[in-house]
N, C-alpha and C positions, 0 to 999 in steps of 0.2 A: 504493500500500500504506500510506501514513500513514493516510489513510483508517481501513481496520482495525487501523494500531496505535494511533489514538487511540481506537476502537471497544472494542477490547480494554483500555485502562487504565481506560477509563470504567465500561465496564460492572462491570470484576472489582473495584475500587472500589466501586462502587453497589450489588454484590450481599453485599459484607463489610459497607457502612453500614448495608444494611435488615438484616441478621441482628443488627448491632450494637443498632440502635434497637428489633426486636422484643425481643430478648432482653431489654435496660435495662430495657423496661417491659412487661416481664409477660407478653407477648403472642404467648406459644410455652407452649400448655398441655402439649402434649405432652410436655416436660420430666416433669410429674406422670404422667400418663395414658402415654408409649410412649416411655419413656427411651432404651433402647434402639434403636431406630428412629430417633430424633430424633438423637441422636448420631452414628449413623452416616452420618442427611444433613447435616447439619452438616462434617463432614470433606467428603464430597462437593465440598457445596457453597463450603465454603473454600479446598477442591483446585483449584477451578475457578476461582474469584476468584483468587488467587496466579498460575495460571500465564496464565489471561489477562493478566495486569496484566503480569507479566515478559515472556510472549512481545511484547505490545506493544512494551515499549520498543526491545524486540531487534530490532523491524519498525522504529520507527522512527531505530533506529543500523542501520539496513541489513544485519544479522547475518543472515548465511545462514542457520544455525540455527534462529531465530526464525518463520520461516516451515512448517517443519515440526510446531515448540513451538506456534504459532496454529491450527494446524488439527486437532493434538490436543485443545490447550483451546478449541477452538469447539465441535468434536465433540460434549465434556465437557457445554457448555454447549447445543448443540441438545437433550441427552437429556435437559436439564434443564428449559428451557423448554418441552417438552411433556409433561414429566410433573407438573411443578408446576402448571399452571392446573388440572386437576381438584381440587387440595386446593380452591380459591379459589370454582371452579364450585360448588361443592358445596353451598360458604357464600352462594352470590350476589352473588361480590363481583365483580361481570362488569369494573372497570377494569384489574384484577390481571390477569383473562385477557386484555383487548385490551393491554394491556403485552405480557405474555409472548409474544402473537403479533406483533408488531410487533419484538420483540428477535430472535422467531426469523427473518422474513422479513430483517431487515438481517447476525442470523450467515449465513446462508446466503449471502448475495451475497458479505460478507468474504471465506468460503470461497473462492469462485470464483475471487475479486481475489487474493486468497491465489498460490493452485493455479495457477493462469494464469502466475505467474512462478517455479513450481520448476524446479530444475532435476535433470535424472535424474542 
């Protein structure tokens, strides 16, 4: 399970940076164009950074809890990674979507790794 809790501090890191660096520079029109919408993935998407990053650590302090918390914020995060490469598809930015696919095949195995050691 370190595995996924390092999976988890990375990713939900990595998805707070890139909103950090689009946002810094510019590169979220939608702020102009669909404020509304954009702010409400933004919480989404910061909801899900956060508790990735925490359920992590909790995986890797061995907290029971944390493994319940990881597969919430996986969950979080699989609806995200398939719904976000359509924005990217759209634009032709095809590395965006073999990222997103590649994030989602590796949440899903955490999951497994996850779930494999709950206990009822």
């Amino acid at each position: 399970m370190k595995f996924s809790g390092w999976y988890g501090i990375v990713v939900g890191l990595m998805m707070v940076m890139m909103w950090v660096f689009f946002l810094a520079s510019g590169q979220v029109p939608e702020l102009e164009t669909e404020p509304l919408s954009i702010y409400f993935h933004l919480v989404a998407e910061f909801a899900t950074a956060v508790l990735l990053f925490v359920a992590g650590i909790g995986l890797l302090k061995n907290c029971q809890r944390a493994k319940k918390t990881f597969l919430v914020a996986a969950g979080m995060l699989v609806y995200t990674v398939i719904n976000s490469p359509g924005y990217y598809a759209q634009r032709s930015e095809w590395a965006f979507v073999v990222m997103f696919g590649i994030i989602l095949i590796v949440a899903i195995a955490s999951i497994f790794s996850v779930a494999k050691h709950l206990k009822n």
